[in-house]
Each structure stands twice: as C-alpha cells, then as structure tokens.
Backbone as CSV, one residue per row, in Angstrom:
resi,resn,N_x,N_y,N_z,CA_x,CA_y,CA_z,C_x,C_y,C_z
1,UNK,-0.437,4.380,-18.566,-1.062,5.197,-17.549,-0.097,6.292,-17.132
2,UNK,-0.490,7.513,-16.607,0.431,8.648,-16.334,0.589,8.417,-15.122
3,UNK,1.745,9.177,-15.125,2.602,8.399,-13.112,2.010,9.148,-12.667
4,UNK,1.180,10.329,-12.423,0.390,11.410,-11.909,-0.987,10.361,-10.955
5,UNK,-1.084,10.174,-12.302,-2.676,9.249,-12.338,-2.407,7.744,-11.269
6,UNK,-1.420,7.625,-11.753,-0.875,6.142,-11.018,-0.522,6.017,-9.459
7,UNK,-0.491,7.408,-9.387,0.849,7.893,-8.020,-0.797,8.015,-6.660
8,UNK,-1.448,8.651,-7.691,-2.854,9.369,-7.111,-4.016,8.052,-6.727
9,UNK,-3.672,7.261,-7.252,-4.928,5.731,-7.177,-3.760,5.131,-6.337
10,UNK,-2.332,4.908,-6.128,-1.528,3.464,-5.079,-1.601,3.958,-4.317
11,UNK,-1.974,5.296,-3.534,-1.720,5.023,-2.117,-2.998,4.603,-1.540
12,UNK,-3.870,5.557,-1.848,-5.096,4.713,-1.187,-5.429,3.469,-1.227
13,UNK,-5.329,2.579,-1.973,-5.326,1.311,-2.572,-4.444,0.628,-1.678
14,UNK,-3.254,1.302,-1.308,-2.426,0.163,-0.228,-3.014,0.814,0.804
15,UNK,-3.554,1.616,1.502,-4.397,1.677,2.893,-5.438,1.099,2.992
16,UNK,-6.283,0.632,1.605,-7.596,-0.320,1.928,-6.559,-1.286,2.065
17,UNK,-6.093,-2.113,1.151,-5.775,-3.454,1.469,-5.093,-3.375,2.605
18,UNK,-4.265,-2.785,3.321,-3.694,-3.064,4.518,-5.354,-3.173,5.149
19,UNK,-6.064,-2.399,5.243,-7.329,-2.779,6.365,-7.943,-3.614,6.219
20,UNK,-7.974,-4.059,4.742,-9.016,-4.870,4.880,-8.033,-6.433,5.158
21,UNK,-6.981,-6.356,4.800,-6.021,-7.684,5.478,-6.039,-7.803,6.774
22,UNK,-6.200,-6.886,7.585,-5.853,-6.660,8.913,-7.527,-7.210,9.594
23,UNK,-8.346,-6.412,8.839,-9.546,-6.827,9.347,-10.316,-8.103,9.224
24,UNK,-9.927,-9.046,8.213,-9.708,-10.208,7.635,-8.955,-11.102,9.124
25,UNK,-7.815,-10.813,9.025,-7.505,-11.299,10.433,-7.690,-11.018,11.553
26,UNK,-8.672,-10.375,12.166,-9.116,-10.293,13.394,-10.750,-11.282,13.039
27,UNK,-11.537,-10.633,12.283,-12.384,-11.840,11.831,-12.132,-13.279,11.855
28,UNK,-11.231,-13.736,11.329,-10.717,-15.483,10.803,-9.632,-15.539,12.377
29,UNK,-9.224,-14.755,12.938,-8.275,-15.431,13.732,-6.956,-16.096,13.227
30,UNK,-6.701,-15.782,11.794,-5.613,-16.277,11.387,-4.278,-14.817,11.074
31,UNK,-3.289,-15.171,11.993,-2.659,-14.352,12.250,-1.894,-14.106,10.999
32,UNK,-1.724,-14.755,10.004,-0.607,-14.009,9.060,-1.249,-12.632,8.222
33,UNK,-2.671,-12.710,8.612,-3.475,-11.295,7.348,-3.212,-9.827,8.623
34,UNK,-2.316,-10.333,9.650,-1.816,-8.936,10.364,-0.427,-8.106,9.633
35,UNK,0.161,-9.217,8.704,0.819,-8.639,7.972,-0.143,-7.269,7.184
36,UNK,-0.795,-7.001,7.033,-1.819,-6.352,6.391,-1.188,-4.667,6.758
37,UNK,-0.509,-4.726,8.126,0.175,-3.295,8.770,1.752,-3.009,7.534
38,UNK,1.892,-3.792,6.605,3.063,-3.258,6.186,2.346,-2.276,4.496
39,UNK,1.354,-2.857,4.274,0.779,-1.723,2.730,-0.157,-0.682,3.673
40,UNK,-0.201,-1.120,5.343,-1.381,0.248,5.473,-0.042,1.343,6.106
41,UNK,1.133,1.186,6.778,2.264,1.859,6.880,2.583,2.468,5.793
42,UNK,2.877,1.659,4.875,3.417,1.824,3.265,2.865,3.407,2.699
43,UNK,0.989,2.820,2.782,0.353,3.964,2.456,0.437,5.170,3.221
44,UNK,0.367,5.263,4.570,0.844,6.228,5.595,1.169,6.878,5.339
45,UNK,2.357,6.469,5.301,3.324,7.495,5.102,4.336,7.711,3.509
46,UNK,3.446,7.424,2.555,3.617,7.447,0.944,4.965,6.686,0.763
47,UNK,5.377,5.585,0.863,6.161,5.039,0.941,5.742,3.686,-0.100
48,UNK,6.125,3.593,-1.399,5.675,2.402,-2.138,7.202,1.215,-2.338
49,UNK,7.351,0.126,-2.104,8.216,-0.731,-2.360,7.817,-0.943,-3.884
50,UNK,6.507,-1.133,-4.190,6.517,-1.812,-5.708,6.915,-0.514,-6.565
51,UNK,6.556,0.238,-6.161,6.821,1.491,-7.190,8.712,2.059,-7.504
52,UNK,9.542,1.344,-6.232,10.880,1.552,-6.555,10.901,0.536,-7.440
53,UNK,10.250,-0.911,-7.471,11.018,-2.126,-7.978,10.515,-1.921,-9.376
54,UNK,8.922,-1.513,-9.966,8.898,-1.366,-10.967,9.112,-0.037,-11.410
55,UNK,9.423,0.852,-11.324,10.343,2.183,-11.271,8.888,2.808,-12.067
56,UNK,7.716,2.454,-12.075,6.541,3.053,-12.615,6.073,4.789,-11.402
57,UNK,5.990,4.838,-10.551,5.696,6.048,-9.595,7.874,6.744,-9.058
58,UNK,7.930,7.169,-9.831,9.043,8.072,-9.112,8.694,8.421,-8.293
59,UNK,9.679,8.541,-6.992,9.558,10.019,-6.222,9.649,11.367,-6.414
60,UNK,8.939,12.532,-6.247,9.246,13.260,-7.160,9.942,13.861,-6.854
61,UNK,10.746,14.766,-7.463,12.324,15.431,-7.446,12.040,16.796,-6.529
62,UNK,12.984,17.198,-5.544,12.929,18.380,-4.663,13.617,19.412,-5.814
C-alpha cells in the first residue's frame, strides 16, 4: 500500500474507533472503553504511535 494512501485512511480510522470506544463505554458503563480518548487524541492531532513502531506512515519531512 502507498504511505500516501495509508497516511490518508489512519487518521480517520483512529477518530472513529476512539468514538466509537468511548461511546461503547458510556452505553455498557464499563469504564476501561474510555480509554477510547487516546486513538481519538491520536487522530486529533495526527499523531500515530503505530505508525512510528511500524515505521509504515513517516512523518513527512519539512
């Protein structure tokens, strides 16, 4: 897959799942799916942890 293509589909993808984790736990009452605020932050503010660890999305160069 091209890191273009790749870069362009993870962020949105970590702002649903942060909501829908988050919204999951207000539904169920089970507090650990509030973790759900660290992939909708993540996405926020374009910030990927998996993308440093699998070095697949560079940041791109200034």
């Amino acid at each position: 897959m091209d890191v273009n293509k790749f870069r362009a589909i993870c962020r949105p993808i970590r702002i649903i799942v942060g909501l829908a984790l988050i919204a999951y736990g207000v539904y169920s009452g089970i507090q650990w799916f509030y973790l759900g605020f660290i992939p909708l932050i993540a996405g926020l503010v374009n910030f990927c942890p998996a993308c440093i660890i699998t070095k697949k999305c560079d940041t791109p160069s200034k």
